[in-house]
C-alpha angles and dihedrals in degrees: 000000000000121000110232124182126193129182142190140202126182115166105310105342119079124189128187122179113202144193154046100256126015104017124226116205116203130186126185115213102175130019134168126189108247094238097211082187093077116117083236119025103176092057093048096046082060093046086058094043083050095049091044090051093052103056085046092091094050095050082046098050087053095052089051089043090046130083100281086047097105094035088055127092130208110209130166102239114102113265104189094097086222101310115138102240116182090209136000161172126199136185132176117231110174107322085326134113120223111195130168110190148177112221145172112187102191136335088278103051126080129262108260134193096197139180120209141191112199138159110274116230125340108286112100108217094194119217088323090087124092117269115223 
């Protein structure tokens, strides 16, 4: 199969949706530039992880209040398939995963608060799981 990629961007939020089997939808809700001009770095990169993790619990209280609120799951396994957040929330729905995250890829990159919608475990269940 052919890999595809699309992306979006409306005002402040950007979304992309990526891959060639099980799709991963990602949208990011908060992002700020990493300003490598500043007199102390360090201590600015931490201002902008404690602004993104504060406004985590907000983004996460929406999610629960929303319409999927009564569909997700909280469960104590680790839902980050591996990804370095700096901070986050998860949740199943289905054989989804529901994450709202803080993350910082690399020095370069901005700071984002995201939300993603990804496949839950390895086993593909084909088209009998529920769609979202």
């Amino acid at each position: 199969m052919k890999q595809w990629a699309t992306t979006w961007r409306r005002d402040d939020a950007r979304a992309w949706i990526q891959g060639d089997g099980p799709v991963e939808v990602e949208f990011t809700l908060w992002y700020r530039e990493v300003e490598d001009e500043r007199l102390d770095p360090d201590t600015y990169i931490d201002e902008l992880y404690d602004l993104a993790s504060a406004e985590l619990p907000r983004v996460a209280a929406q999610l629960e209040s929303g319409v999927l609120g009564a569909r997700i799951e909280a469960v104590d396994e680790d839902l980050t398939d591996g990804a370095d957040y700096i901070d986050h929330t998860a949740w199943l729905i289905a054989d989804k995963v529901l994450l709202a995250g803080v993350k910082h890829d690399d020095t370069d990159a901005p700071v984002q608060l995201v939300v993603v919608l990804r496949g839950y475990g390895t086993d593909d269940q084909g088209d009998a799981g529920e769609r979202l």
